[in-house]
PyMOL commands that place a pseudoatom at each C-alpha (Angstrom):
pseudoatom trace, name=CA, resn=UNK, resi=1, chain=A, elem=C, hetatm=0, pos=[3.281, -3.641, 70.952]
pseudoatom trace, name=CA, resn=UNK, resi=2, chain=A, elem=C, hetatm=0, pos=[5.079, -0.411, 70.231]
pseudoatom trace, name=CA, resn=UNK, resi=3, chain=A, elem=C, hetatm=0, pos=[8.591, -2.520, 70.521]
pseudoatom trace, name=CA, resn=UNK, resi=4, chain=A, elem=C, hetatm=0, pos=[7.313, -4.891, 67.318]
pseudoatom trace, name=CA, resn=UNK, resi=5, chain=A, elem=C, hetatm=0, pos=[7.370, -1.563, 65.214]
pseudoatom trace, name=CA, resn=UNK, resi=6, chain=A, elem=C, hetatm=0, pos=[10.953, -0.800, 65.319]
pseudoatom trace, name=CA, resn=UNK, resi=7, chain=A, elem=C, hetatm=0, pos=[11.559, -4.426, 64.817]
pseudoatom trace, name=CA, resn=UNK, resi=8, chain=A, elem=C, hetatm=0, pos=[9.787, -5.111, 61.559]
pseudoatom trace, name=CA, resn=UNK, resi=9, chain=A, elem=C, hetatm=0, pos=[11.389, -1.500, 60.142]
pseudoatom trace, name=CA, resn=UNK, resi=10, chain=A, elem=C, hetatm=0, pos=[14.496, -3.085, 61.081]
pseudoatom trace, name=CA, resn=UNK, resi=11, chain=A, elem=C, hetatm=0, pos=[13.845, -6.683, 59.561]
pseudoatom trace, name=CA, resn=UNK, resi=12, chain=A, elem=C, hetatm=0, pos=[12.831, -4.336, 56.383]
pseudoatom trace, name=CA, resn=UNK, resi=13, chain=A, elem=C, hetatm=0, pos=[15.809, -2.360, 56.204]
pseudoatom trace, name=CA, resn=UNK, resi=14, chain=A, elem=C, hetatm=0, pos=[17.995, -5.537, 56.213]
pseudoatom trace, name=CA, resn=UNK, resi=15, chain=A, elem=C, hetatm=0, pos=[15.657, -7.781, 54.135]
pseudoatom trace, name=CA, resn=UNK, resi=16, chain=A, elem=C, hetatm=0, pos=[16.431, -4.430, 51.288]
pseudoatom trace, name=CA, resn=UNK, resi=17, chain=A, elem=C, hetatm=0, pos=[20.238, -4.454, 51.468]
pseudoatom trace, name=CA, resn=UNK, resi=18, chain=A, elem=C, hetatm=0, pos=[20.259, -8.367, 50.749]
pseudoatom trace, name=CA, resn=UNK, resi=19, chain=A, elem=C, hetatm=0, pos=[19.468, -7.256, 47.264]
pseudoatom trace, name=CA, resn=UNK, resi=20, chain=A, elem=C, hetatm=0, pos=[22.484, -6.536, 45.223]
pseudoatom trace, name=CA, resn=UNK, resi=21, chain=A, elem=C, hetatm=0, pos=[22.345, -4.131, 41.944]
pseudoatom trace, name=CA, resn=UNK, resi=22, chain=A, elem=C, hetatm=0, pos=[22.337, -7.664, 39.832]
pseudoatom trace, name=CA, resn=UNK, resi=23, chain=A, elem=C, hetatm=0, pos=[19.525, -8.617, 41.627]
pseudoatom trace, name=CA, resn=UNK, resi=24, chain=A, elem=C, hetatm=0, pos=[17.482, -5.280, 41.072]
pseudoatom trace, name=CA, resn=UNK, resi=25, chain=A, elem=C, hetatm=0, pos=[18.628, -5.504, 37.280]
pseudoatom trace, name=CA, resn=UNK, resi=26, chain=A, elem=C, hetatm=0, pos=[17.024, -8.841, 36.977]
pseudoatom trace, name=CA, resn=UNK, resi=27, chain=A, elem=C, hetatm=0, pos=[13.636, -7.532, 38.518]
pseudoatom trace, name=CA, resn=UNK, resi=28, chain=A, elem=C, hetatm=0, pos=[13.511, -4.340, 36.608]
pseudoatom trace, name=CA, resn=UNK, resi=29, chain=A, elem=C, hetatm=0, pos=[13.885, -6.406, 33.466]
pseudoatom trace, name=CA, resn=UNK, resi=30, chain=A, elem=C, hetatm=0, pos=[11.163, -9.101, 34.675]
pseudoatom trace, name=CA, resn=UNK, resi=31, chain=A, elem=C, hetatm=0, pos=[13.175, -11.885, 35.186]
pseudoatom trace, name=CA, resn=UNK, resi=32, chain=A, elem=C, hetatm=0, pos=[13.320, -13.937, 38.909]
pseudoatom trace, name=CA, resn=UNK, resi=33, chain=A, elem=C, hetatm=0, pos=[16.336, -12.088, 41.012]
pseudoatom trace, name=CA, resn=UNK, resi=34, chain=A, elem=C, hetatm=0, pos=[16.570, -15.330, 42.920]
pseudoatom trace, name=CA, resn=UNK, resi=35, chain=A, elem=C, hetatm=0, pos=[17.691, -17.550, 40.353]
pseudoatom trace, name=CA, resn=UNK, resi=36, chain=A, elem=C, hetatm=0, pos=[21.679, -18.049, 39.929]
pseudoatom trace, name=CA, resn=UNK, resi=37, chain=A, elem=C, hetatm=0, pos=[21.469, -18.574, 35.794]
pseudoatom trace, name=CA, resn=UNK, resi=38, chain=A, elem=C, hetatm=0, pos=[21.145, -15.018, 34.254]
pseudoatom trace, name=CA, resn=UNK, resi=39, chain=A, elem=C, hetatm=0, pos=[19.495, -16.850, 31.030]
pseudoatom trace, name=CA, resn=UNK, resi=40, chain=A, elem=C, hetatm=0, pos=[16.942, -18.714, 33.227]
pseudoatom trace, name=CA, resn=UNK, resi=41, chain=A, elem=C, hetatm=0, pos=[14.053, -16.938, 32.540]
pseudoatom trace, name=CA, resn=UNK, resi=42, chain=A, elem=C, hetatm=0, pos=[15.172, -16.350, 28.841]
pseudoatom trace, name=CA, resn=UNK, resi=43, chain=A, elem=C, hetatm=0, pos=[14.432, -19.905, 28.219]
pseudoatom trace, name=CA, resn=UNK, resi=44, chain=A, elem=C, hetatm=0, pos=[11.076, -19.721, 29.921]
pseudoatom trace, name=CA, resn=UNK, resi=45, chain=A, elem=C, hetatm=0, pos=[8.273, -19.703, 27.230]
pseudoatom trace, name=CA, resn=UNK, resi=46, chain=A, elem=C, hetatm=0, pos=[6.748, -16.723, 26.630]
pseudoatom trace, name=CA, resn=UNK, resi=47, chain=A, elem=C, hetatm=0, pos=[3.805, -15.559, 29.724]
pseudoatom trace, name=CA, resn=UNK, resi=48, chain=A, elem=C, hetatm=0, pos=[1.185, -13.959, 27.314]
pseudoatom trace, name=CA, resn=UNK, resi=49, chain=A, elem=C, hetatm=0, pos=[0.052, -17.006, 24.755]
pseudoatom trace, name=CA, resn=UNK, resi=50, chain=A, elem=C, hetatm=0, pos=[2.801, -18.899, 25.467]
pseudoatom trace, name=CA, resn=UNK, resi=51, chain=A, elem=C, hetatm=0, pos=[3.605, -19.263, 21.165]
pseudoatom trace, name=CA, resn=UNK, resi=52, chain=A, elem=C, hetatm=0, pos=[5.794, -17.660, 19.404]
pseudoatom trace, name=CA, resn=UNK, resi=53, chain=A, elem=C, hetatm=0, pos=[5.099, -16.702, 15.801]
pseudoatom trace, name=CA, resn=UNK, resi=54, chain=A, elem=C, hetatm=0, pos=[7.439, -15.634, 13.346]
pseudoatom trace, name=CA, resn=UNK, resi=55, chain=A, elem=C, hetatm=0, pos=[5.783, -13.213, 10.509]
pseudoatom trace, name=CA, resn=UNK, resi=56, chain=A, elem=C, hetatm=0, pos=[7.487, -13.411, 7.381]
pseudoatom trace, name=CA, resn=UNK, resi=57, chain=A, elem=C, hetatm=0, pos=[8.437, -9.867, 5.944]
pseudoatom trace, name=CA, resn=UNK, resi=58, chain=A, elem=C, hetatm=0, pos=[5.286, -10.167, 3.814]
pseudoatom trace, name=CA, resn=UNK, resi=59, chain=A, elem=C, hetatm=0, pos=[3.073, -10.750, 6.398]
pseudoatom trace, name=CA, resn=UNK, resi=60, chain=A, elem=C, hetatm=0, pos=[3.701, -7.971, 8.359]
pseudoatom trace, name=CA, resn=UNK, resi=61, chain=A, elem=C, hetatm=0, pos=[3.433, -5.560, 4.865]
pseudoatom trace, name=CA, resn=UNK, resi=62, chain=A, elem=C, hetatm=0, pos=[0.072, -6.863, 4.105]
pseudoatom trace, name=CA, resn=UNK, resi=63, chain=A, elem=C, hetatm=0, pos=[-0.806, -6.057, 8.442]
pseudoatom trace, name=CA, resn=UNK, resi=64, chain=A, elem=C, hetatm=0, pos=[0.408, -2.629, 7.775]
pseudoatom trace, name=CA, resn=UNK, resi=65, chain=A, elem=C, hetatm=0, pos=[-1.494, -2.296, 4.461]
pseudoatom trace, name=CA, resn=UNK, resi=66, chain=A, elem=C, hetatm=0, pos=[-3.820, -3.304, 6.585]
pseudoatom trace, name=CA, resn=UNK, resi=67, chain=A, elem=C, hetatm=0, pos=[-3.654, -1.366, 9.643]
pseudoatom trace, name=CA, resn=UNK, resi=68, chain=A, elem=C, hetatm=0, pos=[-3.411, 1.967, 7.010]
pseudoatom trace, name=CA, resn=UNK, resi=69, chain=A, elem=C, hetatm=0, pos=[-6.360, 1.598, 5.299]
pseudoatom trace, name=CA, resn=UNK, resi=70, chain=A, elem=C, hetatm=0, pos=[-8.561, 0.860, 8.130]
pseudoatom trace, name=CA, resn=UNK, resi=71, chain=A, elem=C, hetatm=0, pos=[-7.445, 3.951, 9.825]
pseudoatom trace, name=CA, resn=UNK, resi=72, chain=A, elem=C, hetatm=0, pos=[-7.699, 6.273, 6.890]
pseudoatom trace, name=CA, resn=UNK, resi=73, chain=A, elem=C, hetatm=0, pos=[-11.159, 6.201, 5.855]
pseudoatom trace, name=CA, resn=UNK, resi=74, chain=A, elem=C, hetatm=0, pos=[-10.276, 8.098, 2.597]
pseudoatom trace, name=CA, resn=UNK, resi=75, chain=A, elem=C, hetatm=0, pos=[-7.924, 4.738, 1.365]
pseudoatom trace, name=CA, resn=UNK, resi=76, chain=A, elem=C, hetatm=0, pos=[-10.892, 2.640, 2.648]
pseudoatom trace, name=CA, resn=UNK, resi=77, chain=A, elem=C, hetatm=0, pos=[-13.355, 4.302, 0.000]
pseudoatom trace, name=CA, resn=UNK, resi=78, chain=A, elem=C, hetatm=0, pos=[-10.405, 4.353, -2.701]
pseudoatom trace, name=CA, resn=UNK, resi=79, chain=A, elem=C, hetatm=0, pos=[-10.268, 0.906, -2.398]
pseudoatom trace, name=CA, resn=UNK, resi=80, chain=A, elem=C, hetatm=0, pos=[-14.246, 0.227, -2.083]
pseudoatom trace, name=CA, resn=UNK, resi=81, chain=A, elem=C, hetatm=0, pos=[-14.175, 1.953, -5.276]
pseudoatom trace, name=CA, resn=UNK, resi=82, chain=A, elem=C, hetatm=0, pos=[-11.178, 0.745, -7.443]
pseudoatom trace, name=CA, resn=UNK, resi=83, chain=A, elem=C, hetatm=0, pos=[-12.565, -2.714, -6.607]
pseudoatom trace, name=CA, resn=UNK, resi=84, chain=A, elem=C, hetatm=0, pos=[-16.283, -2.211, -7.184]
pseudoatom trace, name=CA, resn=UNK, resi=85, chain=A, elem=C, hetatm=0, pos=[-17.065, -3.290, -3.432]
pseudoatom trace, name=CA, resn=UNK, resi=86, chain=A, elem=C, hetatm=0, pos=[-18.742, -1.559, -0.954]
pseudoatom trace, name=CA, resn=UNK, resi=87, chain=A, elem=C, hetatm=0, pos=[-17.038, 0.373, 1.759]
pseudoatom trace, name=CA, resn=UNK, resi=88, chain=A, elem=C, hetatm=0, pos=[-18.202, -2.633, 3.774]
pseudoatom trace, name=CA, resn=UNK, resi=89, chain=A, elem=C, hetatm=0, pos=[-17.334, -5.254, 2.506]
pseudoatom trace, name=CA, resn=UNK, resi=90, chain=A, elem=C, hetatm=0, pos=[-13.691, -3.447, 2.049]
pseudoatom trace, name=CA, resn=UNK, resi=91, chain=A, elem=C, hetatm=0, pos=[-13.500, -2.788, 5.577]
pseudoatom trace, name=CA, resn=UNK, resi=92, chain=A, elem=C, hetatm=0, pos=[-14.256, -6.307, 6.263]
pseudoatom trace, name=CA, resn=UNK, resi=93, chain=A, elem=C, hetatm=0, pos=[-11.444, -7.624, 3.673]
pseudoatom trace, name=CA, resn=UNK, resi=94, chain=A, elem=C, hetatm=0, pos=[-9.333, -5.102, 5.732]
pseudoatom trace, name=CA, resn=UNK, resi=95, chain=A, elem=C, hetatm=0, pos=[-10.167, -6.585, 9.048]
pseudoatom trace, name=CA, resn=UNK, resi=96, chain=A, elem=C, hetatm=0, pos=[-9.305, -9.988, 7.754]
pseudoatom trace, name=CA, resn=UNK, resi=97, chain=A, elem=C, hetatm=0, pos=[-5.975, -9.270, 6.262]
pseudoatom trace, name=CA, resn=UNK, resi=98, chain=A, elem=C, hetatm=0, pos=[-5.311, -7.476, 9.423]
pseudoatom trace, name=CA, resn=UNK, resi=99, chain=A, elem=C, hetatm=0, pos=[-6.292, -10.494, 11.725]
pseudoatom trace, name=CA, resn=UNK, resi=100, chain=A, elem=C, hetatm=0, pos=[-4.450, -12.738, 9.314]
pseudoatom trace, name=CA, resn=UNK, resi=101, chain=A, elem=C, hetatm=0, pos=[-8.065, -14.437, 8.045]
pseudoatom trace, name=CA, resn=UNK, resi=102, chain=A, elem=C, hetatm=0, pos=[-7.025, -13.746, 4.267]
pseudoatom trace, name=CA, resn=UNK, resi=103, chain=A, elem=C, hetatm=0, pos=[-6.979, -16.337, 2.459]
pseudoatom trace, name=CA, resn=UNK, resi=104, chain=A, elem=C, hetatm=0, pos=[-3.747, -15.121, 0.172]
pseudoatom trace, name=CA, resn=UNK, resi=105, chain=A, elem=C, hetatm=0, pos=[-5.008, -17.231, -3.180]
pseudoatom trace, name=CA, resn=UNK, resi=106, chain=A, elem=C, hetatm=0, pos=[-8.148, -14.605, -3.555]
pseudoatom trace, name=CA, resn=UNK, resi=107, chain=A, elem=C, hetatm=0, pos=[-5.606, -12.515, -5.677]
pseudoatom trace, name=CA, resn=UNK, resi=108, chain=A, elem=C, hetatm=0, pos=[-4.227, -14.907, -7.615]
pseudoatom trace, name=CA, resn=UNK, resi=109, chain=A, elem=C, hetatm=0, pos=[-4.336, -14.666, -11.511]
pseudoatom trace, name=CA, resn=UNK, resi=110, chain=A, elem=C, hetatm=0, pos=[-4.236, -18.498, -11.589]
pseudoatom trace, name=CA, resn=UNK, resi=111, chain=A, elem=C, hetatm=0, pos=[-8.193, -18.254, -11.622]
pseudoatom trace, name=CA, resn=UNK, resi=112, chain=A, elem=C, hetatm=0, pos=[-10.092, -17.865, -14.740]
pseudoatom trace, name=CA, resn=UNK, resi=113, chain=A, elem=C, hetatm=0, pos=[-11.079, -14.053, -15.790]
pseudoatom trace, name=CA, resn=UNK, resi=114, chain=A, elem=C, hetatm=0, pos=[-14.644, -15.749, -16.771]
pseudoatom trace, name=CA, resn=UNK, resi=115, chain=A, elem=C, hetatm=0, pos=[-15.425, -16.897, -13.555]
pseudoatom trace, name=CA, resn=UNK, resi=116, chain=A, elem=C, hetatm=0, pos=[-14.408, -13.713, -12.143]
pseudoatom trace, name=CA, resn=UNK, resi=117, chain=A, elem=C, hetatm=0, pos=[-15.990, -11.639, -14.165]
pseudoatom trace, name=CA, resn=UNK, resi=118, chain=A, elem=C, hetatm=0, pos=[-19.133, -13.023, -13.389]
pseudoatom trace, name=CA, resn=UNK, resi=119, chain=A, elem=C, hetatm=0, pos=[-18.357, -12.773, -10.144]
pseudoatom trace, name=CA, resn=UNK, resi=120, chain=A, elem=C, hetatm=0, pos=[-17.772, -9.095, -9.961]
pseudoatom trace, name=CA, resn=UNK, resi=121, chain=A, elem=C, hetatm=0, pos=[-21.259, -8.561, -11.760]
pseudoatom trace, name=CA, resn=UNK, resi=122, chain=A, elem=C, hetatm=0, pos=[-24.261, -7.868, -10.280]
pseudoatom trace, name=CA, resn=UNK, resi=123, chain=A, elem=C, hetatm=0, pos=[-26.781, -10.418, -8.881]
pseudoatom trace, name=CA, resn=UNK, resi=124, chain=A, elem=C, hetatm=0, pos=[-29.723, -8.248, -11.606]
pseudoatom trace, name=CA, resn=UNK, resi=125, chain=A, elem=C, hetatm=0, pos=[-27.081, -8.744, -14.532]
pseudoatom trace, name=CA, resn=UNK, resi=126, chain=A, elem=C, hetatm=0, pos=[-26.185, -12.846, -13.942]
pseudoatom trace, name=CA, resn=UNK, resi=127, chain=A, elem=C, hetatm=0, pos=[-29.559, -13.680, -13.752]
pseudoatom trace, name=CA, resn=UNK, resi=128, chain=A, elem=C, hetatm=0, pos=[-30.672, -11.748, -17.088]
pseudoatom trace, name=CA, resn=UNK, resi=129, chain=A, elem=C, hetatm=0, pos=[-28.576, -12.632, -18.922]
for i in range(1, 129): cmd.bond("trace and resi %d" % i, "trace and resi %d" % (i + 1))
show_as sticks, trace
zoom trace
C-alpha cells in the first residue's frame, strides 16, 4: 500500500506538465483546453439562458433611469409627485421599466388629452361629475 502513494504523486506530477501555457490560457478563460480550434467554444451558445439579446441604446437608458430612481428614494417621491401617483404605484412603473414590462406607448402624445385627463382624476371627481 505505501508503494501506490509515490505512484499516484508521480502519475500527478506528469498528468500536470502535459498541460502547456495555451492550454492553461484556455481554462483560465473558460473555454475546453482539449479542443484543437481556439474559437471552439466561442461559437458555443451562451451557458446561462442560452439567448442573446441585443438592447438598443435606448433600452438600456430607460434600465438606468430605471435602476436610479429605484435606488434613490428621494427621485422615487419626485416622480410620485410630478406625476400625481403614489410612491407605489411609481415604484411599480419603475420595476417594470427596469424588467423591460413597459409598455413604451403609455407616454405617447398620440392619445387624446381628454381621455387622459380623466384618467389622472380621481375616482370621487369622475363619478360627480
Amino acid at each position: 500500500m505505501a508503494s501506490s502513494t509515490p505512484k499516484t504523486q508521480h502519475d500527478h506530477r506528469n498528468h500536470s506538465s502535459e498541460w502547456t501555457s495555451e492550454m492553461r490560457d484556455k481554462q483560465a478563460r473558460g473555454k475546453n483546453p482539449y479542443s484543437e480550434d481556439s474559437d471552439a467554444s466561442d461559437a458555443e451558445p451562451m451557458r446561462l439562458g442560452g439567448h442573446h439579446y441585443i438592447e438598443s441604446h435606448m433600452e438600456k437608458e430607460r434600465r438606468g433611469e430605471a435602476m436610479h430612481v429605484l435606488d434613490n428614494p428621494e427621485a422615487l417621491m419626485a416622480h410620485a409627485q410630478a406625476s400625481g401617483d403614489s410612491i407605489a404605484g411609481q415604484r411599480l412603473r419603475f420595476m417594470r421599466q427596469l424588467c423591460g414590462f413597459d409598455d413604451k406607448h403609455d407616454e405617447s402624445p398620440s392619445s387624446g388629452s381628454s381621455a387622459r385627463g380623466n384618467k389622472s382624476r380621481r375616482v370621487s371627481d369622475r363619478v360627480n361629475r
